[in-house]
C-alpha positions as CSV (number, residue, x, y, z in Angstrom):
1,X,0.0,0.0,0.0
2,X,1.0,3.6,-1.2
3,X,-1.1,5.4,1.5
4,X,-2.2,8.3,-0.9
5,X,1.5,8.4,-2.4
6,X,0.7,6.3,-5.0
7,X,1.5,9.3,-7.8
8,X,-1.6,9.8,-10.0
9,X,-1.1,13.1,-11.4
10,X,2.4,12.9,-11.1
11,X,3.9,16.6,-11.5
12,X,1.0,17.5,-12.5
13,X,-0.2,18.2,-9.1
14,X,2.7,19.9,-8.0
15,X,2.2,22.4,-10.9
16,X,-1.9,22.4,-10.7
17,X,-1.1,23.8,-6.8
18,X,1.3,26.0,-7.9
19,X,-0.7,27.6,-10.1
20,X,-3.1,28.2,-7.8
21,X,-1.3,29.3,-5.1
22,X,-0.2,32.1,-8.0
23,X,-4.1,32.8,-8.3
24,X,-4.9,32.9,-4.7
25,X,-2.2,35.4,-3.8
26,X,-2.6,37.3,-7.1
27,X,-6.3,38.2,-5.9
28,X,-5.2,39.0,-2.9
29,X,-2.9,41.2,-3.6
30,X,-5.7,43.2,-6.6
31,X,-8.3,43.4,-3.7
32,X,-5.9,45.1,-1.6
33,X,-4.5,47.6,-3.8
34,X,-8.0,48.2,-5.1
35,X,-9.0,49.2,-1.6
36,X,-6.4,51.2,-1.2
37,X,-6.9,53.1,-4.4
38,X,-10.5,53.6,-3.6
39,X,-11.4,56.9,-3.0
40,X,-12.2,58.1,0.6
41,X,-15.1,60.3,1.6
42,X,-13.9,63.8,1.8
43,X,-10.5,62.7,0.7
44,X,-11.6,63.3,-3.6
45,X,-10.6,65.9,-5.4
46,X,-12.4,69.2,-4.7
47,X,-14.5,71.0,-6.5
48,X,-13.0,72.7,-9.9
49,X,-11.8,76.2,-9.1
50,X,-13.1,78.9,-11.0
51,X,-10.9,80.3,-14.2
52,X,-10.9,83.5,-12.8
53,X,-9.6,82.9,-9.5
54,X,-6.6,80.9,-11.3
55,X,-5.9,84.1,-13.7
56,X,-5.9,86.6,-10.8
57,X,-3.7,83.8,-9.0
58,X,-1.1,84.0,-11.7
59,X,-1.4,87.8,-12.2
60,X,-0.9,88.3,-8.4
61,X,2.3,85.9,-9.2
62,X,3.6,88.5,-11.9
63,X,3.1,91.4,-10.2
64,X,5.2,90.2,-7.1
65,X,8.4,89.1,-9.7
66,X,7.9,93.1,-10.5
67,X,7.3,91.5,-14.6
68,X,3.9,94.1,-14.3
69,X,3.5,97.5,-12.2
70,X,0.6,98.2,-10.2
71,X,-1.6,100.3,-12.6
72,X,-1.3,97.1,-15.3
73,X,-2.3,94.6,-12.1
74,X,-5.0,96.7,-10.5
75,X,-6.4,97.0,-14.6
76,X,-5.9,93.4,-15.1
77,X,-7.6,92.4,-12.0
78,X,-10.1,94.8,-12.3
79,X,-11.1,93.4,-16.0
80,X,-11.2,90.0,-14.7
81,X,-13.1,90.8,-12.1
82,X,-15.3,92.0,-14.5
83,X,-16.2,88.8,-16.6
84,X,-17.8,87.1,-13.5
């Protein structure tokens, strides 16, 4: 008597568990990342700002490197306020 050793499938088991193994771990591993990349409540990306808010942004920027004077900035701003 073989008690169960008796060698049916040969390698064939070895490779059949193998593979499995390869499957088990592999979902494992997509369910966690996948939870991890999930979104959070009040963790998502806000709200889109509004175009103007980025222009007076980048005008404020220019005017403090001294590339515009005041007169041009407080015109600028002024006009964009303008478009609201």
């Amino acid at each position: 008597m073989m008690y169960g050793w008796g060698g049916d499938w040969g390698i064939g088991a070895w490779v059949a568990m193998a593979v499995m193994m390869l499957i088990f771990w592999g979902g494992v591993v997509t369910v966690v990342v996948l939870v991890l990349r999930r979104p959070h409540a009040g963790t998502g990306p806000s709200a889109p700002r509004p175009a103007h808010l980025d222009a007076e942004r980048i005008l404020s920027e220019r005017f403090a490197r001294g590339e515009i004077d005041e007169q041009e900035f407080t015109a600028r701003r002024s006009a964009l306020r303008r478009q609201e």
